[in-house]
N, CA, C and O atoms as CSV, one atom per row, in Angstrom:
chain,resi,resn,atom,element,x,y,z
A,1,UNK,N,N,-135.731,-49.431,42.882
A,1,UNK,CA,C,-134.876,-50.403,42.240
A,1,UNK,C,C,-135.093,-51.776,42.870
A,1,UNK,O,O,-135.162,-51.869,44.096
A,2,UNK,N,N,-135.226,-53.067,41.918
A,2,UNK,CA,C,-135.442,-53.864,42.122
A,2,UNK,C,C,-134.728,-55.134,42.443
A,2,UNK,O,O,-134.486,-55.918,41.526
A,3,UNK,N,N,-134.302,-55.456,43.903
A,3,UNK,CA,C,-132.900,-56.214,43.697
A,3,UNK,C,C,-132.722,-57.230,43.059
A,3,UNK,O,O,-133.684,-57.950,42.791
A,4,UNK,N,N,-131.286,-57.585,42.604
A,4,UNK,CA,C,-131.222,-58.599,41.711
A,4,UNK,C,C,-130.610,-60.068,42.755
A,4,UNK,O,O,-129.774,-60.035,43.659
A,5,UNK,N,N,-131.248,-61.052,42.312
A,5,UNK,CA,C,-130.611,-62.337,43.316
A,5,UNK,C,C,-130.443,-63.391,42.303
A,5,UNK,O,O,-131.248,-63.876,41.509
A,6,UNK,N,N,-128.870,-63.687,42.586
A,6,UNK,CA,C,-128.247,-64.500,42.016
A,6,UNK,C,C,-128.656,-65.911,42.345
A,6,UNK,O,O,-128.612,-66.319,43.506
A,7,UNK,N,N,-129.125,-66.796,41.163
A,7,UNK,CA,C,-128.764,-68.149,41.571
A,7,UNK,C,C,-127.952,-69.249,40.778
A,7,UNK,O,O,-127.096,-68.919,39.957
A,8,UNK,N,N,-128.304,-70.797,41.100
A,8,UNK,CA,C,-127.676,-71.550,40.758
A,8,UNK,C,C,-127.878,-72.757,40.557
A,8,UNK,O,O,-127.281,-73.276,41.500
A,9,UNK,N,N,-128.430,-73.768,39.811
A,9,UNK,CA,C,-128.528,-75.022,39.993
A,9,UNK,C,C,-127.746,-75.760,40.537
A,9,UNK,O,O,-126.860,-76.322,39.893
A,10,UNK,N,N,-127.871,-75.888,41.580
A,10,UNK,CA,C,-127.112,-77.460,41.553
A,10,UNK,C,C,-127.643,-78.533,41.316
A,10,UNK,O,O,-126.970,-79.470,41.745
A,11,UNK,N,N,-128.621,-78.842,40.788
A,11,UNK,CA,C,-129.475,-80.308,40.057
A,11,UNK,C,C,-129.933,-79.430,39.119
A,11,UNK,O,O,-130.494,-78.334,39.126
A,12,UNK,N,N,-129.343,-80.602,37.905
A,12,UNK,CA,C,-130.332,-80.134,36.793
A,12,UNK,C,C,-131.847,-80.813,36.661
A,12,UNK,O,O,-132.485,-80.961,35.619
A,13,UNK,N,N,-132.271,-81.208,38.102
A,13,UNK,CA,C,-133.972,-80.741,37.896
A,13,UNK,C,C,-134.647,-80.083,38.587
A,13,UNK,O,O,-135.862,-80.235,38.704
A,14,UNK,N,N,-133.884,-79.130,39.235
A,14,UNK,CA,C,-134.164,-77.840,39.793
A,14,UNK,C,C,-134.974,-77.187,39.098
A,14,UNK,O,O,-134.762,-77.124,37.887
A,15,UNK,N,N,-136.262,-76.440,39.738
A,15,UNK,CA,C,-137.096,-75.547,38.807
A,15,UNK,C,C,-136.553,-74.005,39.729
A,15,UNK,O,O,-136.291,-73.838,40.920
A,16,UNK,N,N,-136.548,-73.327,38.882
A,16,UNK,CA,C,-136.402,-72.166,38.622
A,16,UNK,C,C,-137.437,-71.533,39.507
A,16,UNK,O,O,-138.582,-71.826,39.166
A,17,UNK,N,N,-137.321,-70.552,40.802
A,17,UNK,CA,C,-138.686,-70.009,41.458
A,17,UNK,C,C,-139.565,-69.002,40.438
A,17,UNK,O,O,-139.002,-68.045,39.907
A,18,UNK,N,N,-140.700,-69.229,40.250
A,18,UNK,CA,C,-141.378,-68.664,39.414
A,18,UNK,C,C,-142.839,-67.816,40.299
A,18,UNK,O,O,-143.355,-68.303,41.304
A,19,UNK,N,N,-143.221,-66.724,39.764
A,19,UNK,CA,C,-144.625,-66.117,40.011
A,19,UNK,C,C,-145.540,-66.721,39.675
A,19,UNK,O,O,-146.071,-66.069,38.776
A,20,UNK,N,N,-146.200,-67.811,39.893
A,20,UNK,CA,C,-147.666,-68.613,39.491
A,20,UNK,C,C,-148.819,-67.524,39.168
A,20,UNK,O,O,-149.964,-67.920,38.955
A,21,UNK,N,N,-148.575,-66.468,39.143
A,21,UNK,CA,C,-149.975,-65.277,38.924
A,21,UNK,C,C,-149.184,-64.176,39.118
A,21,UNK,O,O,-148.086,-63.984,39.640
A,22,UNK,N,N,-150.230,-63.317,38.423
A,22,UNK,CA,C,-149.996,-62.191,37.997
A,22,UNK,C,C,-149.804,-61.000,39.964
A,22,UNK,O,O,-149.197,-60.044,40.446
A,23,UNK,N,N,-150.856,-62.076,40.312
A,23,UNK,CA,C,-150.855,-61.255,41.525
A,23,UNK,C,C,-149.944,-61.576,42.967
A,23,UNK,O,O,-149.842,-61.006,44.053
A,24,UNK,N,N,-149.247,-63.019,42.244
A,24,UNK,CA,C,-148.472,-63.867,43.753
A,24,UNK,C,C,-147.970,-62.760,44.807
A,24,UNK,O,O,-148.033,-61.606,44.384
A,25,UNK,N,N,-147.540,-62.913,45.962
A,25,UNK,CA,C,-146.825,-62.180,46.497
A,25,UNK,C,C,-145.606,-62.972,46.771
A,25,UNK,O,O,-144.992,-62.437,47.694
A,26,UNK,N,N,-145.127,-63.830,46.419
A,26,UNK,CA,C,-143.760,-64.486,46.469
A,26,UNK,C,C,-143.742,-65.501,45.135
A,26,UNK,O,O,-144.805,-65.673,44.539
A,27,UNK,N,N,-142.424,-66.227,44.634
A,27,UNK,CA,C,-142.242,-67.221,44.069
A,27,UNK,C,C,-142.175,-68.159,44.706
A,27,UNK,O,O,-141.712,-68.143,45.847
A,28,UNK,N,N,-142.757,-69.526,43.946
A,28,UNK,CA,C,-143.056,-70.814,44.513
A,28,UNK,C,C,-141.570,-71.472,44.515
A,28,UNK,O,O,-140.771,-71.212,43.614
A,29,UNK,N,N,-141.237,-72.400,45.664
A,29,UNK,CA,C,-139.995,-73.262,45.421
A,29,UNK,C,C,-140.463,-74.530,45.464
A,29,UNK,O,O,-141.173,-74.889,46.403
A,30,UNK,N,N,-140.123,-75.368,44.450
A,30,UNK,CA,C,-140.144,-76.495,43.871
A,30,UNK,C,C,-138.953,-77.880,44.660
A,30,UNK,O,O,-137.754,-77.627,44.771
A,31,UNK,N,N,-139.379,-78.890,45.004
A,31,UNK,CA,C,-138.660,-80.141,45.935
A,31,UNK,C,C,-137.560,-80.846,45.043
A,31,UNK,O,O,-137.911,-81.147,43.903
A,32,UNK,N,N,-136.436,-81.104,45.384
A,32,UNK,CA,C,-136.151,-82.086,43.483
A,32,UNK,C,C,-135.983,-83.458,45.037
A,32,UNK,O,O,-135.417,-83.215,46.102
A,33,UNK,N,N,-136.574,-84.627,44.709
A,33,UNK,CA,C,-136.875,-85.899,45.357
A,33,UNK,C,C,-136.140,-86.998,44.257
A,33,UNK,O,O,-136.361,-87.170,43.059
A,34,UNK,N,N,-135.400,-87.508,44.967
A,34,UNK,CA,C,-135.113,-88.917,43.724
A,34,UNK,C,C,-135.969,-90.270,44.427
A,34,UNK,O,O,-135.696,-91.468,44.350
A,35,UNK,N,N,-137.052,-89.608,45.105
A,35,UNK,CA,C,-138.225,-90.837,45.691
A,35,UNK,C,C,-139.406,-89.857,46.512
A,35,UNK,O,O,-139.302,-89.042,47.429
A,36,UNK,N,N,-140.379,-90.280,45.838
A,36,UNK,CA,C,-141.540,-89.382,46.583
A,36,UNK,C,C,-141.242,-89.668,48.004
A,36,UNK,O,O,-140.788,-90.722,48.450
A,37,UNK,N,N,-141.609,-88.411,48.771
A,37,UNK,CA,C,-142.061,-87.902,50.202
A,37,UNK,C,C,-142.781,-88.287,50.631
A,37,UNK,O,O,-143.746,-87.641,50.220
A,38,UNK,N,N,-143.308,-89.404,51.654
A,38,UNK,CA,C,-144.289,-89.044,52.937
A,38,UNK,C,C,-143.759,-89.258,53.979
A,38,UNK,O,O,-142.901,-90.098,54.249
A,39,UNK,N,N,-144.439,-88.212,54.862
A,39,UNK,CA,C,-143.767,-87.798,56.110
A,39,UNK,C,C,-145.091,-88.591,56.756
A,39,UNK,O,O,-146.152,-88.584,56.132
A,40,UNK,N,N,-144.962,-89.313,58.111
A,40,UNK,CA,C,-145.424,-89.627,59.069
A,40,UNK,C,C,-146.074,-88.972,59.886
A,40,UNK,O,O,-145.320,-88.034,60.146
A,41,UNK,N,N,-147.517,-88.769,60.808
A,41,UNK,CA,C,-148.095,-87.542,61.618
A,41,UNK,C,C,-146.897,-87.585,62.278
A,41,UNK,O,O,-146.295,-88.598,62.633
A,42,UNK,N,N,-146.450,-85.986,62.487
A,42,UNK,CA,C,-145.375,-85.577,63.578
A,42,UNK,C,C,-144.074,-85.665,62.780
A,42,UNK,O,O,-143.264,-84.754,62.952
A,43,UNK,N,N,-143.852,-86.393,62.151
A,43,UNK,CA,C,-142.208,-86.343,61.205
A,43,UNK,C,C,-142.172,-84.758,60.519
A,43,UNK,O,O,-143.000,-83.966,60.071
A,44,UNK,N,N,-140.786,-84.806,60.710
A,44,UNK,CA,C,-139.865,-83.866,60.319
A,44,UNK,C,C,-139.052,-84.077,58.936
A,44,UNK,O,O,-138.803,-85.272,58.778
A,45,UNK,N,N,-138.498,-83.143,57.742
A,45,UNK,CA,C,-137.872,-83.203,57.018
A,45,UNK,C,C,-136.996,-82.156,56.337
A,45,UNK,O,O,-137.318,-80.974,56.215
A,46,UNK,N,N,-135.896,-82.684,55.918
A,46,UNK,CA,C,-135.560,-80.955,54.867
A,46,UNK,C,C,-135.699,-81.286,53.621
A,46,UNK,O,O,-135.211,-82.320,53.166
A,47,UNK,N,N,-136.255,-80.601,53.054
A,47,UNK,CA,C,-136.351,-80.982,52.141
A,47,UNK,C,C,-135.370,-79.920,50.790
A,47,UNK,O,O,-135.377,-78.690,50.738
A,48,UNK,N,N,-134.700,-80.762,49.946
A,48,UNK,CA,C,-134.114,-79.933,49.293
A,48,UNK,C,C,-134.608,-79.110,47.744
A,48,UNK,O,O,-135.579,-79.626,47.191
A,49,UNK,N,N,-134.240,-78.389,47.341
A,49,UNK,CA,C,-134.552,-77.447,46.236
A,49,UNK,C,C,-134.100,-77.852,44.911
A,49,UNK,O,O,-134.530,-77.941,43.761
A,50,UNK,N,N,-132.710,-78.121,45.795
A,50,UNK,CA,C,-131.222,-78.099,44.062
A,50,UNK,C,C,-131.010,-76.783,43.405
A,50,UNK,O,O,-130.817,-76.522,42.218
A,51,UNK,N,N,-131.106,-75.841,44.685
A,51,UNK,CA,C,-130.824,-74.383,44.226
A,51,UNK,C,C,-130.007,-73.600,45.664
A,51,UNK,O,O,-130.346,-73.767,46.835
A,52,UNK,N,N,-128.911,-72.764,45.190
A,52,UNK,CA,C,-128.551,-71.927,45.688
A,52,UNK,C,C,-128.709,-70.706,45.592
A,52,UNK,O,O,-129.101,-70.452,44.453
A,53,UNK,N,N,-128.572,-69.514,46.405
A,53,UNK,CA,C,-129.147,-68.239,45.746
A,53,UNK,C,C,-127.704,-67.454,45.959
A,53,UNK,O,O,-126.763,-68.107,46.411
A,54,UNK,N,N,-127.515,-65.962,45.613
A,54,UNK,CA,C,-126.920,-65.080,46.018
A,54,UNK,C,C,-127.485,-63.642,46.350
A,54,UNK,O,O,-127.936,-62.997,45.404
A,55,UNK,N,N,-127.499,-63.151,47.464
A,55,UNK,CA,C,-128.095,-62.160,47.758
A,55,UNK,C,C,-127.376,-60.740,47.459
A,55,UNK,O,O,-126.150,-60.846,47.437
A,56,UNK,N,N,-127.738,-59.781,47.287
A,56,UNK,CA,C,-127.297,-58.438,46.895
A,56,UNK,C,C,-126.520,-58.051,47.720
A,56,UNK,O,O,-125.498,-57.527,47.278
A,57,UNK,N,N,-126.693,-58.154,49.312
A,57,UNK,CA,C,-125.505,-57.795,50.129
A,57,UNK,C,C,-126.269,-57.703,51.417
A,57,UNK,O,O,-127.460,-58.016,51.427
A,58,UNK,N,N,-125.658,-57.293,52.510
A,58,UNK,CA,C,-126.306,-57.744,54.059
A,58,UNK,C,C,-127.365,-57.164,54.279
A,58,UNK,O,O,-128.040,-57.591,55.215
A,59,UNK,N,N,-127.863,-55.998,53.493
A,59,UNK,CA,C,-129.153,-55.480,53.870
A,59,UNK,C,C,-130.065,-56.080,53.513
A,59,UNK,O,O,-131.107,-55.432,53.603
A,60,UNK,N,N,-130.208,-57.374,53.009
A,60,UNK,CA,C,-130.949,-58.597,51.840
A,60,UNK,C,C,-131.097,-59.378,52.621
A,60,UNK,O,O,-130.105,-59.389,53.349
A,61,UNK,N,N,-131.933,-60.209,52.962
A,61,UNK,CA,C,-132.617,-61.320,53.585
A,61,UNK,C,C,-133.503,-61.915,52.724
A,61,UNK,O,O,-134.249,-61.243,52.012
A,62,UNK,N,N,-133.487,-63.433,52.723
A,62,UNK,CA,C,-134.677,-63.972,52.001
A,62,UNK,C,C,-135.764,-64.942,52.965
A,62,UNK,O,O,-135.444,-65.489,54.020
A,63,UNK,N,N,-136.663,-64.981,52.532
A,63,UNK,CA,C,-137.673,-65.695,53.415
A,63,UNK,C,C,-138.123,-66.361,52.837
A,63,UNK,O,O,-138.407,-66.026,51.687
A,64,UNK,N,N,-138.547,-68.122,53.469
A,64,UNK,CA,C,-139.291,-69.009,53.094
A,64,UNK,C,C,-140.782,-69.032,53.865
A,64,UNK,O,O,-140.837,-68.907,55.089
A,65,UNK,N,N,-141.913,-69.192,53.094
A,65,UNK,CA,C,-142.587,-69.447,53.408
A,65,UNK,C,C,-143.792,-70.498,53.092
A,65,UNK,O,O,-144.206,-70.529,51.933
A,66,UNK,N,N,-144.302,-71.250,53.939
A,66,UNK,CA,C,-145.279,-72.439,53.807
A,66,UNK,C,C,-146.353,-71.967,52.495
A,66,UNK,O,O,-146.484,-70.867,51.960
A,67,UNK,N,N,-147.028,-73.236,52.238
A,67,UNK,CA,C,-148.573,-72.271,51.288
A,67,UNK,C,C,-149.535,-72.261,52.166
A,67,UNK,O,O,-149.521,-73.216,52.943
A,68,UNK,N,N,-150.178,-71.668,52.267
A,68,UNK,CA,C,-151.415,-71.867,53.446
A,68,UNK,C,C,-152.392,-73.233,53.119
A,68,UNK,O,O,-152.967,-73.881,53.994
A,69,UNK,N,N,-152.432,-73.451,51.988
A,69,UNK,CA,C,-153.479,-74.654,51.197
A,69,UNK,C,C,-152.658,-75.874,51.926
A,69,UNK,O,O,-153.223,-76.695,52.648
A,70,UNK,N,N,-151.245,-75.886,51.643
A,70,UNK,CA,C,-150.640,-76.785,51.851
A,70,UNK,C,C,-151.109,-77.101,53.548
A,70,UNK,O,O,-151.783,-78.079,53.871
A,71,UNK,N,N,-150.707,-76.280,54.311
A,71,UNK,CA,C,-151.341,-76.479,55.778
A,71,UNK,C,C,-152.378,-76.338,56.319
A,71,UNK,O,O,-152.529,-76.564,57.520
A,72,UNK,N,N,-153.515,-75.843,55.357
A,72,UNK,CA,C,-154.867,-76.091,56.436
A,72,UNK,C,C,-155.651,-77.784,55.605
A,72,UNK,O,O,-156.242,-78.690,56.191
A,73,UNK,N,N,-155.425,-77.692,54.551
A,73,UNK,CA,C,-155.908,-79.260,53.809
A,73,UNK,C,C,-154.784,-79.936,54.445
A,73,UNK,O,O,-155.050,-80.321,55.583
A,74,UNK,N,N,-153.601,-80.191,54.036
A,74,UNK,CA,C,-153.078,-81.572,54.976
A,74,UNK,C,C,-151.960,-81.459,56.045
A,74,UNK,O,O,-151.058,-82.218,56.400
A,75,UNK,N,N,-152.330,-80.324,56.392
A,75,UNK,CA,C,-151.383,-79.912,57.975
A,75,UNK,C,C,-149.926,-80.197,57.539
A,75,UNK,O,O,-149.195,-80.904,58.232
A,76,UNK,N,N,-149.614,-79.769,56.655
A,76,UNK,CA,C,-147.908,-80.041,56.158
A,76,UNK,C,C,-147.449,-78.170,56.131
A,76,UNK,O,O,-148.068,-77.202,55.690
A,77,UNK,N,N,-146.261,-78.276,56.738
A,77,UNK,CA,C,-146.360,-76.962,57.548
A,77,UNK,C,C,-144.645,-76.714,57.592
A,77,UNK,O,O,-143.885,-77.681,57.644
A,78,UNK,N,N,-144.283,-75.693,57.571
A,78,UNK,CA,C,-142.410,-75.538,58.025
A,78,UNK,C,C,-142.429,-75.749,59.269
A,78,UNK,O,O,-143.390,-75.438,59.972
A,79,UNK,N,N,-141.304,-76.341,59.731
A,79,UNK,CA,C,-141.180,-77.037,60.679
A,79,UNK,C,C,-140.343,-75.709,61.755
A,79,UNK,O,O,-140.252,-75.906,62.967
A,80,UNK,N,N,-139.879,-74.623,61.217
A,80,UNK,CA,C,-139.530,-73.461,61.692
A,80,UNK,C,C,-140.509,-72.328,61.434
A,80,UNK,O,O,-140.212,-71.142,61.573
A,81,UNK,N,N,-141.227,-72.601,61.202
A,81,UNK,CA,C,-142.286,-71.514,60.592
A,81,UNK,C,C,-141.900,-70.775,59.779
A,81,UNK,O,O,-142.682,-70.848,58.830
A,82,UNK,N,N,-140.573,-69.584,59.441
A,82,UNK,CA,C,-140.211,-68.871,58.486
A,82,UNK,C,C,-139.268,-69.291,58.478
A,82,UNK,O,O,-138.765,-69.416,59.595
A,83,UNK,N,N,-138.295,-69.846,57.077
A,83,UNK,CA,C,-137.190,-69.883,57.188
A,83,UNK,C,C,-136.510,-68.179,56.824
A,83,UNK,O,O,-137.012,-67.104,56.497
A,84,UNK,N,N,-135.634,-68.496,56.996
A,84,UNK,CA,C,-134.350,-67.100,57.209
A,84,UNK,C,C,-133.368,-67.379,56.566
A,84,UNK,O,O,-132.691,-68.378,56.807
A,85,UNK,N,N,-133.074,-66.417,55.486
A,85,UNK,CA,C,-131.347,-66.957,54.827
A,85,UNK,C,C,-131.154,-65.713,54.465
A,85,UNK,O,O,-131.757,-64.812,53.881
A,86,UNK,N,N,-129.869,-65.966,55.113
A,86,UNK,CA,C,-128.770,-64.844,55.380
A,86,UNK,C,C,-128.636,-64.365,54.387
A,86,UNK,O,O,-129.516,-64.569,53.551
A,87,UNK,N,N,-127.371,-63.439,53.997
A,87,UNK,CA,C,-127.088,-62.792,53.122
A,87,UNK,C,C,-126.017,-63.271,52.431
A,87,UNK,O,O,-125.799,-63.024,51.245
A,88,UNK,N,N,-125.019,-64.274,53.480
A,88,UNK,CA,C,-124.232,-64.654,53.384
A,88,UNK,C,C,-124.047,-65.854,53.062
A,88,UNK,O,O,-122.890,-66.146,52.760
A,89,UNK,N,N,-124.955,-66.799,53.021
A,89,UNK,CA,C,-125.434,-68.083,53.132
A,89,UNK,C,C,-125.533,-68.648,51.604
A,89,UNK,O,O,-126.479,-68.399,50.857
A,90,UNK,N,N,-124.472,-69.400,51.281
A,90,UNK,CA,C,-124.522,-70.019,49.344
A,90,UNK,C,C,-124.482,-71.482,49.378
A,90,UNK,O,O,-124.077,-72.094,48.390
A,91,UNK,N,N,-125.032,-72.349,50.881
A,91,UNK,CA,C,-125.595,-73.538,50.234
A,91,UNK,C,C,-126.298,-73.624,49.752
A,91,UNK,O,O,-126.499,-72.540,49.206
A,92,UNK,N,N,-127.435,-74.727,49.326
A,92,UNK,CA,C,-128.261,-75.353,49.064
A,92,UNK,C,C,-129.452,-74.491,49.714
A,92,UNK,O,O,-129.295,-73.499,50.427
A,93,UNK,N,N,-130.431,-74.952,49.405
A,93,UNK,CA,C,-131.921,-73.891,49.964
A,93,UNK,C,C,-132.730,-75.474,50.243
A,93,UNK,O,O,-133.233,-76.163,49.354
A,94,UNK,N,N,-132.703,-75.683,51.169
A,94,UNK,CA,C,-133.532,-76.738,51.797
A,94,UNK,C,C,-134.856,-76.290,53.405
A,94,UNK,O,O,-134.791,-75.687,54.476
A,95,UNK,N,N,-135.866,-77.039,52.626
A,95,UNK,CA,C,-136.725,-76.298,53.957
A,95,UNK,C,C,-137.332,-77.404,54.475
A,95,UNK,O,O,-137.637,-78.459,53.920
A,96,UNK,N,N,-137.482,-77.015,55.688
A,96,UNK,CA,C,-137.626,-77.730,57.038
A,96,UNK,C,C,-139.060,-77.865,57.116
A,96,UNK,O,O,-139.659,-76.885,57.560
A,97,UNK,N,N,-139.937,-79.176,56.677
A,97,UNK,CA,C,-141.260,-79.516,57.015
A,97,UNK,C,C,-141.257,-80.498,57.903
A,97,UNK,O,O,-140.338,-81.222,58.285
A,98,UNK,N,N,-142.763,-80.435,58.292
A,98,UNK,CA,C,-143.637,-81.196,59.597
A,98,UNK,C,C,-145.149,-81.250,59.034
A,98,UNK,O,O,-145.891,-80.485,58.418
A,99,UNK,N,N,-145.216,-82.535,59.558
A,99,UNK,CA,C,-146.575,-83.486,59.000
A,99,UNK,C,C,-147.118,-83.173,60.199
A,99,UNK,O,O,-146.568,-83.730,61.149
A,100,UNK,N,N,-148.094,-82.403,60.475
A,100,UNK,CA,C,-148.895,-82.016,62.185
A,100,UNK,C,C,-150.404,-82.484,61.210
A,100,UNK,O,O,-151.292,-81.632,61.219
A,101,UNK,N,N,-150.550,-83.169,60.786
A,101,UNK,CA,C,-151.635,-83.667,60.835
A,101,UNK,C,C,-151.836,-85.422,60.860
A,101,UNK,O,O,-150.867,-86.127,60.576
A,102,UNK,N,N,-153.186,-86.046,61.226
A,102,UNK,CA,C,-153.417,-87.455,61.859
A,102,UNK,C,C,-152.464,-88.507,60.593
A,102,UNK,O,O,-151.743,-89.427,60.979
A,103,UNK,N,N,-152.573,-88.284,59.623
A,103,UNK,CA,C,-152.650,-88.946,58.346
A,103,UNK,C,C,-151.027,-88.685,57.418
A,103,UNK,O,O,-150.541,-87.559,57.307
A,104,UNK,N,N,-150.422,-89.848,56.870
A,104,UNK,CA,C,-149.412,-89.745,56.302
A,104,UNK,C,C,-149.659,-88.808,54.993
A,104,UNK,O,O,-148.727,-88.554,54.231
């Protein structure tokens, strides 16, 4: 059985996490910006979603993870390496990047 996870817009230009392929092993999460991003070599950010989730119950954990493309072409990377969200947890879904490469 396949769990079900509740979500939520909170911006209506929130995209919806979607399977980019038939074969993904996770859904992609999408930035909502009311001004493009660049981070500085070494800057930090959270960046937000405009989505909340709801999880099935405490045995449920969700995980964020970086794209690998994204960090070996321009060293833009989670700034925690995996994020972690609870079970319990119904803010916002914002993730924590770092610019570790020379170049904005």
């Amino acid at each position: 059985m396949t769990p079900i996870v509740k979500y939520k817009k909170l911006d209506a230009r929130a995209v919806v996490p979607q399977y980019a392929t038939p074969g993904a092993a996770a859904a992609d999460l999408c930035a909502v910006l009311d001004t493009p991003l660049t981070l500085a070599p070494m800057q930090r950010a959270l960046v937000p979603t405009g989505l909340a989730i709801e999880l099935p119950g405490p045995a449920c954990v969700a995980l964020v993870y970086a794209r690998s493309g994204l960090s070996i072409k321009h060293g833009l990377c989670m700034a925690n390496g995996v994020g972690v969200i609870d079970s319990d947890y119904r803010g916002e879904l914002r993730v924590p990047m770092v610019n570790l490469s020379n170049e904005p």
